[in-house]
C-alpha positions in Angstrom: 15.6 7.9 -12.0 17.3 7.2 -15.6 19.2 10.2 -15.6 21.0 9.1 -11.8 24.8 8.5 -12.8 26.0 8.5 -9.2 25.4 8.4 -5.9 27.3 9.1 -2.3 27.1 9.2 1.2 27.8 11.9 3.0 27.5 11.8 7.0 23.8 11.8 7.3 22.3 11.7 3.5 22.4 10.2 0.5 23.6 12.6 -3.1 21.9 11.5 -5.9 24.3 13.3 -9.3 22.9 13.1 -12.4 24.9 14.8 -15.2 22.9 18.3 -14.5 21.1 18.1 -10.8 22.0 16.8 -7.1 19.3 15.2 -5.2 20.2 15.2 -1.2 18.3 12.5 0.7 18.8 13.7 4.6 18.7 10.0 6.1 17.6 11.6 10.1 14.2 12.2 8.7 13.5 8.7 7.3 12.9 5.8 9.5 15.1 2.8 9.7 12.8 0.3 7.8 11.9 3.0 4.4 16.5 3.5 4.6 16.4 -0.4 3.9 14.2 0.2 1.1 15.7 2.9 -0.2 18.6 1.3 -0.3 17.1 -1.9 -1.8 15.8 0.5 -4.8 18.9 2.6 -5.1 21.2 -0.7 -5.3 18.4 -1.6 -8.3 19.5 1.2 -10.5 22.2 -1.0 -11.3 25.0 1.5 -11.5 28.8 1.0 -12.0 30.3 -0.2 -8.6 32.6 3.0 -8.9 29.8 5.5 -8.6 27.9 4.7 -5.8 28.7 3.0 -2.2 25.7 0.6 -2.5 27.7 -1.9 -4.8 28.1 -5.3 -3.5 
């Protein structure tokens, strides 16, 4: 999870970039409750509000 340097949304999943690999999260097959804490992890990598859509 170090190596994550952005992250979008995309109509129905999540991209996770790192500077070498993508990571697509498809957000139909995960139930409401585990999206809230993905999201609640995701927003914990604590990345620069212009690379992901979590930033608050």
């Amino acid at each position: 999870m170090d190596e994550i340097v952005e992250i979008e949304k995309v109509n129905d999943k999540y991209i996770l970039k790192s500077d070498t690999k993508k990571l697509k999260i498809k957000l139909n097959f995960i139930e409401k409750e585990s999206i809230n804490q993905l999201n609640e992890f995701l927003k914990d990598l604590d990345l620069p509000s212009e690379n992901t859509f979590l930033a608050s």
